[in-house]
N, C-alpha and C positions, 0 to 999 in steps of 0.2 A: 707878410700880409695874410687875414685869415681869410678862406675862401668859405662858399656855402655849405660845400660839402663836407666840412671839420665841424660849423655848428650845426648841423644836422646828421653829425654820425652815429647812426645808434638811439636818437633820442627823436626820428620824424613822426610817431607815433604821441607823446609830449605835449612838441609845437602844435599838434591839431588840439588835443586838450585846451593849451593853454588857452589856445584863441576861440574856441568853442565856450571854455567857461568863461571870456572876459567879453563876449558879445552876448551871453545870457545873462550878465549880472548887470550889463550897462544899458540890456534890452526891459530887463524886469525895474532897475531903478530908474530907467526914464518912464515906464508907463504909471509906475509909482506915484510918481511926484509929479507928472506931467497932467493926470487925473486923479488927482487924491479925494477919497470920500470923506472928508472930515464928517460931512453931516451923519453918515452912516456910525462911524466910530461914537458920536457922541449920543445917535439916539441907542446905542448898545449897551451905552452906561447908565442910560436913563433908563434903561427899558430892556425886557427882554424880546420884545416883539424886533430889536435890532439884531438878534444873532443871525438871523438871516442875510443881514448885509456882511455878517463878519467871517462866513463858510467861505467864500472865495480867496479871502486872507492866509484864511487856516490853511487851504489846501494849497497853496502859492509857495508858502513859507519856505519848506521844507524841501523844492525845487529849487527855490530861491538858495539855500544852504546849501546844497549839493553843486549850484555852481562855482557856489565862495570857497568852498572845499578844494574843487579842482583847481581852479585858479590858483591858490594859496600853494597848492601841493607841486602842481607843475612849474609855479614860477622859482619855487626851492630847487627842482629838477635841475630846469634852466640855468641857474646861478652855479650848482653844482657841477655840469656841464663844461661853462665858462671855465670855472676853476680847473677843471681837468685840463682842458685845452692848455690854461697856463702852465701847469703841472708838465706836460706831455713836452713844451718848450722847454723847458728850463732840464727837465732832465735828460732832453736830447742834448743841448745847450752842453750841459758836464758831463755826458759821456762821449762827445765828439771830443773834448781836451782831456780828459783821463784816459781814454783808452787809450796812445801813442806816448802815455808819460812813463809807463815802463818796457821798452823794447828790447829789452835783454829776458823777457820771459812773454811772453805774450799770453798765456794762462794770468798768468796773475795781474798783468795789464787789464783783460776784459772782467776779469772776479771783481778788480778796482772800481773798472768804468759801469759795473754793476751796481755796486754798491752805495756810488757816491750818485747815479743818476735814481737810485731806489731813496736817498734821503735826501736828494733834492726835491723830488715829485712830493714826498711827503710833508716840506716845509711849505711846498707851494700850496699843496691841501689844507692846510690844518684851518685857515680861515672860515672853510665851508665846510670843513668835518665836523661830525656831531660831539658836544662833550656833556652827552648826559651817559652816566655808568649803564643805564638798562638796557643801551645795547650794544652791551659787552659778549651778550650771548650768542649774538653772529659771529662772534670768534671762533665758536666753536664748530660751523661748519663751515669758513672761508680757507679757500687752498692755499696754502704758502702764508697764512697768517703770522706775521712775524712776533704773535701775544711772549715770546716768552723771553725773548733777544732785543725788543724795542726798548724795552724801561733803560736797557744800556748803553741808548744810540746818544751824544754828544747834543743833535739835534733839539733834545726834551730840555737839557741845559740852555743851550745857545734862546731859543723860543721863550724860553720864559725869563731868560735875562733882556731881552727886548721889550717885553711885553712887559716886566715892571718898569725898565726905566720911559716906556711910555707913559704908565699909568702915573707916574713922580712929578713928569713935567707935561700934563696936561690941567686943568681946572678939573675936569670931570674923570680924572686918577678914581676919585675916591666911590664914583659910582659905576665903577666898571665891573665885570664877571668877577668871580672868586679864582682864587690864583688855582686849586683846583681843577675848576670848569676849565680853563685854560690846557695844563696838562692832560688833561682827559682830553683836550681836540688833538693834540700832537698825538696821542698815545693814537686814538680811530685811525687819523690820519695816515699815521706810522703802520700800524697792524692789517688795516682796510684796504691797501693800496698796493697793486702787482702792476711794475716794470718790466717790461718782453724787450729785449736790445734784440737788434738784427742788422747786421752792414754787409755790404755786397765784398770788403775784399779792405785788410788793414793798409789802403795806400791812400797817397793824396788825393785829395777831391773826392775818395770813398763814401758811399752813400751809408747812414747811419739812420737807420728806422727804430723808433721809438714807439712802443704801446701802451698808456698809463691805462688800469682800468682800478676804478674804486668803486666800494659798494657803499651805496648810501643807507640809510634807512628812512624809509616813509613812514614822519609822524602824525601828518592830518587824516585824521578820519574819513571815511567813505573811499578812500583810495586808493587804499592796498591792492585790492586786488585788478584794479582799472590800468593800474601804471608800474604796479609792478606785480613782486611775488612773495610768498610767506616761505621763511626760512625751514631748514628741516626739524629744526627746533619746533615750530609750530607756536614759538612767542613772540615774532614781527616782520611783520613788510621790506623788503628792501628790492633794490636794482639797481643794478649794474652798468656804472659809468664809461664810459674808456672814450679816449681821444687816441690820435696817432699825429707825432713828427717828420720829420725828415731834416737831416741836416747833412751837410758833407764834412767829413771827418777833416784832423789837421795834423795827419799826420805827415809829420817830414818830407818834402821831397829832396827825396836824397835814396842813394845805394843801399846806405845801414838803416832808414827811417828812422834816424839821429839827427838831432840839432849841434850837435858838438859840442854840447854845453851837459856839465854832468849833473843829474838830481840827487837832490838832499833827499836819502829815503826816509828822514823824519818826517819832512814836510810832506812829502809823497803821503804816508799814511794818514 
């Protein structure tokens, strides 16, 4: 069950945004429409002696835009957010069963339960990662950016064989993203996104903490600099997602932290 403090981790600065710009856009369209000057508007087209009623408009508007801005830009936040959160489960989720699937080495056990909870977080993202190529240039100053090892993650395959046999047996297949646009969400997804594992001790009932954080980019106007921050590129806005898990681990209880059952290291990999 999610508590408050998960969707409000890192983003309570956001949630004031969001609900600031959706009480100004609902505050300006109900006095809007609740007073509307039509006669004013119509003697402005007749007549220039009507500009005078149309200065209040003028100068309205563009307050009015900058609340639609925020709105639109924090409720991307938001959704983002969301998505981390699922992200942050699912790859706590498979590093609490990867890490005890190899106990004959435990090095290579936790590189496993690494790996496999870094492309679990990644699948869970790719819905709300961006797939337009222009901001590919955040790659270049994101830490541990996986830009050159991702194109060969199973993950880009597996993603886009769902995502066409979606598109096959739906009606509206045909008016979906470009197969493209698609790999370019896994690819963000994939390269955007750093897994922090930390568990208090490889035994039963062992606590496994999980940290997804992804960098989004902010594409709505007027916002960059209100919600987030410009890269050191100095060619676009982003900020910094991150959720955190907790799960307890499953590993063995027993003497060897063995099931007695021997693994296929095919399938292991």
């Amino acid at each position: 069950m999610l508590s408050a403090s998960t969707l409000f981790e890192g983003v309570v600065d956001v949630w004031l945004v969001w609900l600031f710009g959706v009480l100004g856009v609902v505050a300006l369209s109900y006095r809007a429409f609740r007073f509307p000057q039509w006669k004013s508007v119509f003697v402005f087209i007749k007549d220039e002696r009507g500009a005078s009623y149309a200065v209040p408009y003028v100068m309205t508007f563009p307050i009015y835009l900058i609340f639609i801005c925020w709105t639109i830009q924090s409720t991307m936040i938001l959704m983002t957010k969301f998505g981390t959160v699922q992200a942050a489960h699912m790859a706590a989720r498979t590093a609490v069963v990867w890490r005890s699937a190899d106990q004959d080495d435990q090095r290579r056990g936790w590189e496993r339960a690494q790996r496999k909870a870094q492309h679990a977080a990644a699948l869970s993202l790719t819905p709300v990662a961006s797939g337009f190529s222009r901001f590919q240039v955040l790659y270049e100053t994101y830490p541990g950016a996986l830009v050159r090892s991702v194109r060969a993650i199973p993950g880009s395959i597996v993603y886009n064989e769902l995502y066409n046999r979606f598109a096959e047996e739906t009606e509206a297949g045909r008016n979906l993203a470009k197969d493209s646009y698609v790999k370019q969400k896994y690819l963000y997804a994939a390269a955007m996104t750093r897994v922090v594992l930390r568990e208090s001790a490889n035994r039963f009932n062992g606590e496994m903490t999980v940290q997804v954080s992804h960098r989004m980019p902010l594409q709505v106007p007027l916002t960059g600099r209100l919600l987030g921050q410009l890269d050191l590129t100095r060619r676009a806005f982003y900020r910094d997602i991150r959720a955190t898990a907790v799960m307890p681990l499953e590993t063995p209880e027993s003497p060897t932290l063995r099931l007695g059952i021997d693994y296929d290291p095919a399938l292991a990999n």
